[in-house]
C-alpha positions in Angstrom: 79.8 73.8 120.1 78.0 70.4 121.1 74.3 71.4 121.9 73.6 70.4 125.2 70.2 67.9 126.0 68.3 70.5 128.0 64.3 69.0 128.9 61.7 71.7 128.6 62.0 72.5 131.9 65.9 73.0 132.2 65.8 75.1 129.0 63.4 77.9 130.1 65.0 78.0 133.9 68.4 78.8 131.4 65.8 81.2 129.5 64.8 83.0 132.8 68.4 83.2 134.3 69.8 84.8 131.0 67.0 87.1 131.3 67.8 88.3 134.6 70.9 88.8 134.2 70.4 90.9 131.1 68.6 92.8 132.4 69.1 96.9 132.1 67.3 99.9 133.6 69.1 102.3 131.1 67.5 102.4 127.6 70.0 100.9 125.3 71.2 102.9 122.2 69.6 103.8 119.6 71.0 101.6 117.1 69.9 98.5 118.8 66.6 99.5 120.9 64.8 97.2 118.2 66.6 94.1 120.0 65.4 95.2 123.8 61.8 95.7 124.9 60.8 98.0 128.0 58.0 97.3 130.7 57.6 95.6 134.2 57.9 92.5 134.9 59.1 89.6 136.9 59.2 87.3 139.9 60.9 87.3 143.1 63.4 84.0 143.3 61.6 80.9 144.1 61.8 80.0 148.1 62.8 77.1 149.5 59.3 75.7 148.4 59.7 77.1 144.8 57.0 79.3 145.6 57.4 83.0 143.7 55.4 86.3 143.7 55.5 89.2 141.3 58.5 91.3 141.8 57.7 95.0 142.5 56.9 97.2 139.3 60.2 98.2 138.2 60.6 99.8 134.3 63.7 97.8 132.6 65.1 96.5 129.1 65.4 93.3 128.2 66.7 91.0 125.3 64.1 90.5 122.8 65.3 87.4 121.5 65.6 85.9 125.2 61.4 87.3 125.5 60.9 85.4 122.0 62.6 81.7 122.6 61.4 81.7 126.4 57.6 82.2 125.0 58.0 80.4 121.8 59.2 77.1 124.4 56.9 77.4 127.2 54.3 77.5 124.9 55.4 74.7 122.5 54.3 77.4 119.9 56.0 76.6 116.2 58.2 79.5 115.1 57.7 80.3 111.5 61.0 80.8 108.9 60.2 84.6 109.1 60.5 84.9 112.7 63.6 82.7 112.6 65.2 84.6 109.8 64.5 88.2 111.9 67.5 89.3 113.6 65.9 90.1 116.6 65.5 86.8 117.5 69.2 85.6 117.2 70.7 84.3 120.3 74.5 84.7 118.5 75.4 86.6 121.9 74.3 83.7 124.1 75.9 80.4 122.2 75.0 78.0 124.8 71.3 78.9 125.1 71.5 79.4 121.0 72.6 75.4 121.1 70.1 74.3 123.2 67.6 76.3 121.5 68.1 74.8 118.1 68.6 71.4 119.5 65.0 71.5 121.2 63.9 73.5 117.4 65.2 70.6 115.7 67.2 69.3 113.2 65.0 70.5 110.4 65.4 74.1 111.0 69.4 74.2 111.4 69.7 75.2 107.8 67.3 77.9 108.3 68.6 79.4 111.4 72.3 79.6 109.4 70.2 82.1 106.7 69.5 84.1 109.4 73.6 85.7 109.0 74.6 85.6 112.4 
């Protein structure tokens, strides 16, 4: 898959819509609750002035690895070869945000995203 040329911006909207739509108020299984993390949050959608507000308090799962790449890219924070190589993080079920993800890592770290044995 050709990773597409997302801006900052266009790749953490992508972020946000994954998010909500993966979104699950039943606790996932067992077997992978170490790949979903539990608490409130959110934001209403923006308005037709792309104003939001805090959604009401509702207790849900999401995707760890969508929590991870949306922080590690809003914050322009480097992501270390450990935290690459940790399953958690791997975006293998979402192969378009996983392309624009490594396009906006870099070149440099393609050969260490492979180790991580999607």
């Amino acid at each position: 898959m050709e990773a597409p040329e997302l801006d900052r911006d266009a790749l953490l909207a992508l972020l946000d819509r994954m998010l909500r739509a993966e979104v699950v108020t039943d606790a996932p299984s067992a077997a992978e609750r170490a790949d979903w993390l539990y608490g409130s949050a959110g934001f209403t959608e923006p308005d037709e002035h792309g104003w939001m507000a805090p959604a009401p308090p509702a207790d849900v799962w999401v995707p760890r690895a969508l929590v991870f790449w949306r922080m590690a890219i809003l914050s322009d924070a480097p992501v270390s070869d450990e935290q690459m190589r940790d399953s958690r993080h791997s975006l293998a079920r979402w192969p378009a945000i996983e392309a624009a993800v490594r396009c906006k890592v870099g070149v440099e770290r393609l050969t260490t995203w492979e180790a991580i044995g999607r």
